[in-house]
MIROVO-161238 format. One record per residue (C-alpha): residue number from 1; residue in three letters; x, z, y. Coordinates in Angstrom, 2 decimals. Example, Ala and Ser with C-alpha at 12.3 -4.5 7.8 and 13.67 -1.06 7.14 Angstrom:
2
- num:residu:east:up:north
- 1:ALA:12.30:7.80:-4.50
- 2:SER:13.67:7.14:-1.06
//
This chain:
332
- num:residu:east:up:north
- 1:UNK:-21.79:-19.15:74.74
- 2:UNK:-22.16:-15.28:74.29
- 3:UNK:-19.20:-12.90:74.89
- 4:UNK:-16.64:-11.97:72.32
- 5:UNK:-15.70:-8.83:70.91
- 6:UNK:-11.99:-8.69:69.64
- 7:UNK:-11.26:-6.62:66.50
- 8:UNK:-7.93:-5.67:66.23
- 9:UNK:-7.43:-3.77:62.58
- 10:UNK:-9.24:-1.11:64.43
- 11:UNK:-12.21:0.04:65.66
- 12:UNK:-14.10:2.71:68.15
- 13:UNK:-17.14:4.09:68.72
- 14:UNK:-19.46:5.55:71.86
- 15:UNK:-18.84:9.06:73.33
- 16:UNK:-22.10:10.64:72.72
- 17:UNK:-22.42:8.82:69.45
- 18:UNK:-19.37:9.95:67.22
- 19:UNK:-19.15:12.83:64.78
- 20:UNK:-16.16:15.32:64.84
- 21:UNK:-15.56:17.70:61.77
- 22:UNK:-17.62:20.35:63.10
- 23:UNK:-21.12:17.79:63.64
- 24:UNK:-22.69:16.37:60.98
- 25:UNK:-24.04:13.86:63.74
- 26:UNK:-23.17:10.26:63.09
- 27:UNK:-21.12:7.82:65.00
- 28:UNK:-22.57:5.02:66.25
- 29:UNK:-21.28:1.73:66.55
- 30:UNK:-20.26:0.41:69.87
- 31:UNK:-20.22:-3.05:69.40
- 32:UNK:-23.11:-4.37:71.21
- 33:UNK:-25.24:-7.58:69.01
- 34:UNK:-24.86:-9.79:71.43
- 35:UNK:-20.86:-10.09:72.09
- 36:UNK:-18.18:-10.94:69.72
- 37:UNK:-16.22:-8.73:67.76
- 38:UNK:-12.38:-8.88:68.40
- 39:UNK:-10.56:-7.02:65.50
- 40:UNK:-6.97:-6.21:64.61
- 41:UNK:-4.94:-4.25:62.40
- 42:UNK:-3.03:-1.09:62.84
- 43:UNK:-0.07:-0.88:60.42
- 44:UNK:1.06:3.21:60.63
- 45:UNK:5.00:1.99:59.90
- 46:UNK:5.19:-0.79:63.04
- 47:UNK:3.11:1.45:65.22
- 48:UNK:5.89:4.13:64.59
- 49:UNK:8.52:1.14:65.53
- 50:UNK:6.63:0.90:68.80
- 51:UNK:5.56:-2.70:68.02
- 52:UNK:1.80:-1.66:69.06
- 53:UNK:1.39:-1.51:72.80
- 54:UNK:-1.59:0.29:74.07
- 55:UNK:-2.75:-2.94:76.24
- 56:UNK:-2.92:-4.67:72.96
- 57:UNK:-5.11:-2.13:71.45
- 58:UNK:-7.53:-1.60:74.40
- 59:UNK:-7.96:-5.61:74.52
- 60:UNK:-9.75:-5.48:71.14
- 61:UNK:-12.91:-3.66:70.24
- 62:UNK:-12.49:-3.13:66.72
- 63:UNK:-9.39:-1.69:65.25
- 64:UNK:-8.61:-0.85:61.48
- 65:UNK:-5.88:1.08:60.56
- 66:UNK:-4.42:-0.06:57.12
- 67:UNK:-4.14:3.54:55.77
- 68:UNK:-5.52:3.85:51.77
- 69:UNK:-5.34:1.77:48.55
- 70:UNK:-7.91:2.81:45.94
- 71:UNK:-7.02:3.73:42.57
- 72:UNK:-8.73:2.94:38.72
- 73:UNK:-10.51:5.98:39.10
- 74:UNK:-11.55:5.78:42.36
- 75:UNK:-9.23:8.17:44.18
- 76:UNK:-7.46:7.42:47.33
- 77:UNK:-4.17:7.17:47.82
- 78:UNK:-2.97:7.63:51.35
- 79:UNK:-0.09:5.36:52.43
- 80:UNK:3.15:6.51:53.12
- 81:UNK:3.99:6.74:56.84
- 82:UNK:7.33:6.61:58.04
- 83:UNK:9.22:8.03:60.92
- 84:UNK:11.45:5.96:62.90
- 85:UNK:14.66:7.46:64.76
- 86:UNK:12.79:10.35:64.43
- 87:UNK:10.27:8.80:66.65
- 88:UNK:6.27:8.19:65.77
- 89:UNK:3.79:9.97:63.91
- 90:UNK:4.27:11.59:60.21
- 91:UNK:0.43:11.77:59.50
- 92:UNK:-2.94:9.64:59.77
- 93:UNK:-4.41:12.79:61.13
- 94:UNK:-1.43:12.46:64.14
- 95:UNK:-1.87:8.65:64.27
- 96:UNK:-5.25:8.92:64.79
- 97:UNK:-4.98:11.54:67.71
- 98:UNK:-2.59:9.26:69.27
- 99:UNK:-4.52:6.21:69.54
- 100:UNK:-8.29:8.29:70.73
- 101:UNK:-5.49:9.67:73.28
- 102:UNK:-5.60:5.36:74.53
- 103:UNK:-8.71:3.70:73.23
- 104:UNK:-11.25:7.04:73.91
- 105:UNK:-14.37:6.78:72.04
- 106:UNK:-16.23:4.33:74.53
- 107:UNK:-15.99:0.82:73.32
- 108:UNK:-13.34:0.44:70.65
- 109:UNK:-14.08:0.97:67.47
- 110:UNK:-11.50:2.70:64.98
- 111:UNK:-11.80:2.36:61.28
- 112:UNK:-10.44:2.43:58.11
- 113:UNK:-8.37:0.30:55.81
- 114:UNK:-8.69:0.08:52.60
- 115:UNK:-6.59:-2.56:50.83
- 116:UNK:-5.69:-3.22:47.31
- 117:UNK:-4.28:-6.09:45.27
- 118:UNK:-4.10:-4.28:41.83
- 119:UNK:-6.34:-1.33:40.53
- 120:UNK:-9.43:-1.96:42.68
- 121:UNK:-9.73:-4.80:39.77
- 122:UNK:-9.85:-1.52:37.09
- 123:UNK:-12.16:0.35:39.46
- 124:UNK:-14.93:-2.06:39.92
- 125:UNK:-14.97:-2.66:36.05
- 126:UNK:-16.07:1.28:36.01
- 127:UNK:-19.57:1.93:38.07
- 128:UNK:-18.62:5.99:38.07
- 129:UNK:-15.10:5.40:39.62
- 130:UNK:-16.86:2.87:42.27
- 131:UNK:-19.51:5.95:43.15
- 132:UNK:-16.45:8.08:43.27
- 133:UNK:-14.52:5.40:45.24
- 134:UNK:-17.68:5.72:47.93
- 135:UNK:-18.02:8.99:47.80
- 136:UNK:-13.87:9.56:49.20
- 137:UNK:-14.21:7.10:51.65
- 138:UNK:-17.22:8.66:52.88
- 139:UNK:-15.13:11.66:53.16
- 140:UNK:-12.75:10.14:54.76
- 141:UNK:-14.74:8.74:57.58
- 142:UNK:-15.91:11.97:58.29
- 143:UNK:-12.99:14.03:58.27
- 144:UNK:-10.73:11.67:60.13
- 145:UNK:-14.02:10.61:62.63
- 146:UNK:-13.66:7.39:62.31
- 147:UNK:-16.40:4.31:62.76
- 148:UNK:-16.34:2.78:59.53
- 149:UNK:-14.55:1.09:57.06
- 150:UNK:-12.43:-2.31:56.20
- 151:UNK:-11.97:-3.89:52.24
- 152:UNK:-9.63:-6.40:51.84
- 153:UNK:-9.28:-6.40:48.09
- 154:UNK:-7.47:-9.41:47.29
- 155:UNK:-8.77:-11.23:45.39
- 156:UNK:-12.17:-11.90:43.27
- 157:UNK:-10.70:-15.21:41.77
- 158:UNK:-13.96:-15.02:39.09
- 159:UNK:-17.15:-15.01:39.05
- 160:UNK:-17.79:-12.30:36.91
- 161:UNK:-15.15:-10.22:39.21
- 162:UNK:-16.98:-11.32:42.22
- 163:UNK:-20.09:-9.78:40.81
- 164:UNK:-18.52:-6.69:40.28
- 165:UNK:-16.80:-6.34:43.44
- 166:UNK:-20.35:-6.96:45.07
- 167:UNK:-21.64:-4.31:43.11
- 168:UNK:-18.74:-2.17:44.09
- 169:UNK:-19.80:-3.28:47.77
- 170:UNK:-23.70:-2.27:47.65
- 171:UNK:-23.07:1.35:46.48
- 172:UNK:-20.12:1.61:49.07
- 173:UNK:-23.15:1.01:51.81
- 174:UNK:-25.70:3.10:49.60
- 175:UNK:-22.82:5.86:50.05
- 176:UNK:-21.89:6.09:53.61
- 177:UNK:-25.46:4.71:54.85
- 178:UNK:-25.98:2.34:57.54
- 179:UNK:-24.05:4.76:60.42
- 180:UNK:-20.66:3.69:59.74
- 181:UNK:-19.40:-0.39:60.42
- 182:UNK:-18.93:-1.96:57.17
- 183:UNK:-16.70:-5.44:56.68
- 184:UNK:-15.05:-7.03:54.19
- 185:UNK:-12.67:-9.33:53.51
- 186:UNK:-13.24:-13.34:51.94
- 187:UNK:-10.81:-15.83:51.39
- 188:UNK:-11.35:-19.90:51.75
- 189:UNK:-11.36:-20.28:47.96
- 190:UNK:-13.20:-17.00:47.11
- 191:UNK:-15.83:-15.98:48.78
- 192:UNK:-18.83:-16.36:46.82
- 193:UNK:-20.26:-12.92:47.31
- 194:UNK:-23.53:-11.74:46.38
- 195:UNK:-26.35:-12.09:49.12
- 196:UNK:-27.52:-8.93:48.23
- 197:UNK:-23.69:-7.34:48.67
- 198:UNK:-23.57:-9.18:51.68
- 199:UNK:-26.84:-7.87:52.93
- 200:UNK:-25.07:-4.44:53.43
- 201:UNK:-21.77:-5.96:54.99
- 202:UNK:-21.98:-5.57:59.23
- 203:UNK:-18.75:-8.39:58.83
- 204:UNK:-17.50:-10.93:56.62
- 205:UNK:-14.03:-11.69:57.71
- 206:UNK:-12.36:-14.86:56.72
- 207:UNK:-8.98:-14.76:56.24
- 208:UNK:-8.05:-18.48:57.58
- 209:UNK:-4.75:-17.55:56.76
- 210:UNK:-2.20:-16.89:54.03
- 211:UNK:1.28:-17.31:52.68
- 212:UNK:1.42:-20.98:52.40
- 213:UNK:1.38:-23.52:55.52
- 214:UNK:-1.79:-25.35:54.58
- 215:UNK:-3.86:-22.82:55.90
- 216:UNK:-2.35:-22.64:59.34
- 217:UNK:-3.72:-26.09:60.96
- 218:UNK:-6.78:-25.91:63.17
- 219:UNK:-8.42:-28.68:61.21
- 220:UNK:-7.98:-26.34:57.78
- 221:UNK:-9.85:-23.35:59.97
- 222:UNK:-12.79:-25.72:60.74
- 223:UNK:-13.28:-26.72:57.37
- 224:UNK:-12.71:-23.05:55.74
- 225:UNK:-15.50:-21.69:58.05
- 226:UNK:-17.31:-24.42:57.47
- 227:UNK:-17.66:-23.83:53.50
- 228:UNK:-18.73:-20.15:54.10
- 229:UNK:-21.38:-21.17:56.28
- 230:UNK:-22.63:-24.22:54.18
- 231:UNK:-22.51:-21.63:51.28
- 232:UNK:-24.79:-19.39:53.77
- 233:UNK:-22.55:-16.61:55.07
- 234:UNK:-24.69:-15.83:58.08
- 235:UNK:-23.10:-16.55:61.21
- 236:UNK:-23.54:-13.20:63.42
- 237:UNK:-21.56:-11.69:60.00
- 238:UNK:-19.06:-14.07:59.70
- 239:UNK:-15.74:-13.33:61.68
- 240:UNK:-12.96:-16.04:61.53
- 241:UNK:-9.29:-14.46:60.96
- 242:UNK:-6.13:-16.13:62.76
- 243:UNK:-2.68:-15.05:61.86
- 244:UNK:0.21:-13.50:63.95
- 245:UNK:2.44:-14.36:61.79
- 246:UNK:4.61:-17.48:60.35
- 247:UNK:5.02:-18.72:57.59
- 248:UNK:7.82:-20.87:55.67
- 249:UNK:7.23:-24.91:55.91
- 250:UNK:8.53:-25.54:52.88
- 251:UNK:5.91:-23.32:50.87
- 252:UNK:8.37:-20.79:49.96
- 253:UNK:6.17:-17.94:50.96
- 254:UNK:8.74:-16.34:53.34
- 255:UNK:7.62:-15.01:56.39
- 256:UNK:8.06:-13.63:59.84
- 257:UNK:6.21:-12.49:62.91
- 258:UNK:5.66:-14.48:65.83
- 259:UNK:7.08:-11.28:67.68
- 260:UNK:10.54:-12.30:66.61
- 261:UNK:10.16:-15.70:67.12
- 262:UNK:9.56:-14.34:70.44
- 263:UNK:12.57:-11.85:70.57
- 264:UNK:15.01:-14.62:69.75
- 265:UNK:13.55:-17.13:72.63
- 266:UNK:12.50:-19.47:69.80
- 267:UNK:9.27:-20.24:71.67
- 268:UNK:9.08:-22.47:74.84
- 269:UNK:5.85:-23.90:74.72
- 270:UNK:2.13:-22.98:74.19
- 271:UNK:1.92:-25.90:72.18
- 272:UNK:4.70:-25.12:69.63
- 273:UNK:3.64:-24.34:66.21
- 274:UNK:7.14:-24.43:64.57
- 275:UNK:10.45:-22.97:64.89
- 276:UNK:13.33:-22.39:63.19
- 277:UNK:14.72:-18.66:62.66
- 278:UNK:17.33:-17.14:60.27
- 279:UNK:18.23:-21.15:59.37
- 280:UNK:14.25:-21.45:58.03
- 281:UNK:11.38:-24.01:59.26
- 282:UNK:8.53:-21.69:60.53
- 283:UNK:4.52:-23.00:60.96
- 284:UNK:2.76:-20.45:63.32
- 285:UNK:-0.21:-20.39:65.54
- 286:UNK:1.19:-21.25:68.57
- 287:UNK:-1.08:-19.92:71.76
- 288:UNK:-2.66:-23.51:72.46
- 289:UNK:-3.57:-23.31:68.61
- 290:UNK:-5.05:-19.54:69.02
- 291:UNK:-7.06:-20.61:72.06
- 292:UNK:-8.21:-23.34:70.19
- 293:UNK:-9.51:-21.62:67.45
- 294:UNK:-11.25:-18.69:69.49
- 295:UNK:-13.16:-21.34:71.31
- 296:UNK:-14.13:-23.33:67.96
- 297:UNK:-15.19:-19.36:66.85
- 298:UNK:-17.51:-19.18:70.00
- 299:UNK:-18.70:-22.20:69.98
- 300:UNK:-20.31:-21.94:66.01
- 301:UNK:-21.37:-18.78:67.48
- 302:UNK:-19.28:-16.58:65.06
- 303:UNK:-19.51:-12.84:64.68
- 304:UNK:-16.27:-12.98:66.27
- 305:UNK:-12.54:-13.18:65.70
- 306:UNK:-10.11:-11.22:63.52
- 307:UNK:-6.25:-10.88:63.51
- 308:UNK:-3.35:-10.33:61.88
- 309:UNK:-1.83:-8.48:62.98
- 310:UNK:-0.80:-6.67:66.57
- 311:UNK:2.54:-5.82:65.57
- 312:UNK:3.35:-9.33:64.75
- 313:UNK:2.21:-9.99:67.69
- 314:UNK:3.58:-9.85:71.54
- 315:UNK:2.36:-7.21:73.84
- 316:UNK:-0.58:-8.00:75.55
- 317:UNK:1.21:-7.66:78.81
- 318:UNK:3.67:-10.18:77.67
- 319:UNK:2.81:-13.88:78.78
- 320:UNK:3.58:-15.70:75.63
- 321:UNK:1.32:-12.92:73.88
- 322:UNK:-1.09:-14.68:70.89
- 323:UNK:-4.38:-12.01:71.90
- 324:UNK:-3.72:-12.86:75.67
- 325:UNK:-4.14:-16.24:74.72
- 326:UNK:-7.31:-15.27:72.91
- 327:UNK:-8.69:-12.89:75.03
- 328:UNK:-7.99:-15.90:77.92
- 329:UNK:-9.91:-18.92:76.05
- 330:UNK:-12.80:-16.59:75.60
- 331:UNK:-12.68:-16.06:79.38
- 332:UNK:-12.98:-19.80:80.20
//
């Protein structure tokens, strides 16, 4: 079974490989072929909270900070970050700093998010505004010095939008070249991609998760990964996604994060995969379940193993923490 790298909506890159705004050298990737990827995300807002504890972030190798939504015409549009209590950071360009300050530039990989759920529908329907789309995440990449770059448009529910989005995906790659870590992400129900878009992809993540129960159990995972590679998702692309969060049993799409399940001693057991909190019937991924999962990851020998997200999660330091458990059953 080969090692796995943990990406935790983040990543980092070598020393002597990364550009800064001065050096027009590229990064280059520090994730080694052989070992899995272990990837996370960064949300600017919870970090701020202090819900993301440096031990977390220097468990994973990949992180991706959800930072930018794309617009119709292929602008940018930099989230909004909050201060909390006066405490945190007030700008990417601070958040950044902070977290080089714990991961370095060694073996942790730090890239960009890009999510949308609306006009990244408009923009692939427009070639131009997907050039210009490339072009400003290119840009960003450089100026912030950052290792690459994270879609999770969601989602391609057609064909004809899937062909467009894959489009959208090839001159993304043309763009920024092959020096910065490209993934994307794919759902259990859509996730026919081109094989020419996916040519240019580093990652495939599969998002084995969502706001209804049915995706939680582990024998739902197995069969979601199991379509993506019977469709012929290659393997060493394809990184299975586990959730930190819970989600309503009765399908009413509330959620909350296993970190308050946590904070309210709801959780006794590395077994347990329900609980109830605020009077409401939660499914989670309980650590047994996480484990579980890793080890079914390793053993189809998977690109690796993606999360969502750290500040739903425990820190790392914390025994009933869903990465320790992770991190643990890749140790084994």
């Amino acid at each position: 079974m080969k090692k796995v790298f943990i990406t935790i909506m983040a990543a980092c890159f070598i020393l002597m490989g990364c550009s800064d705004k001065t050096n027009n050298t590229p990064i280059t990737p520090a994730v080694p072929q052989d070992i899995m990827l272990i990837s996370s995300y960064i949300r600017p807002n919870f970090y701020n909270m202090g819900r993301i504890s440096d031990a977390s972030m220097l468990e994973c190798n990949d992180l991706i900070i959800v930072a930018a939504e794309p617009k119709a015409d292929g602008s940018l549009q930099l989230d909004t970050i909050k201060l909390y209590d006066t405490r945190g950071v007030s700008s990417l360009d601070d958040l950044i700093t902070k977290i080089r300050g714990v991961i370095g530039f060694s073996t942790i990989e730090l890239r960009l998010g890009v999510h949308s759920t609306t006009e990244w529908l408009e923009m692939i329907d427009d070639t131009a505004a997907c050039r210009t789309f490339a072009t400003n995440v290119k840009n960003m990449l450089y100026d912030y010095n950052l290792n690459g770059v994270d879609l999770d448009f969601e989602w391609a529910t057609t064909s004809a939008a899937m062909s467009k989005y894959s489009t959208a995906i090839t001159i993304l790659r043309e763009e920024i070249g092959d020096y910065y870590t490209l993934s994307i992400q794919l759902h259990p129900l859509y996730y026919a991609i081109d094989f020419g878009a996916l040519n240019g992809v580093d990652y495939a993540f599969l998002q084995c998760y969502g706001p209804l129960p049915n995706r939680f159990p582990f024998t739902e995972y197995v069969e979601n990964i199991q379509t993506l590679i019977n469709y012929g998702i290659p393997t060493q692309k394809l990184v299975a996604g586990v959730p930190f969060y819970a989600v309503a049993a009765d399908s009413s799409k509330a959620t909350t994060t296993y970190y308050n399940l946590v904070d309210e001693n709801l959780i006794d057991s590395t077994t347990q995969n329900r609980a109830v909190y605020d009077n409401v019937t939660y499914v989670f991924n309980g650590q047994a379940t996480i484990a579980e999962k890793t080890v079914y990851a390793a053993s189809q020998d998977l690109a690796g193993m993606m999360s969502w997200d750290l500040a739903s999660d425990v820190a790392y330091t914390d025994s009933l923490s869903l990465l320790r458990a992770m991190i643990n059953a890749l140790k084994k």
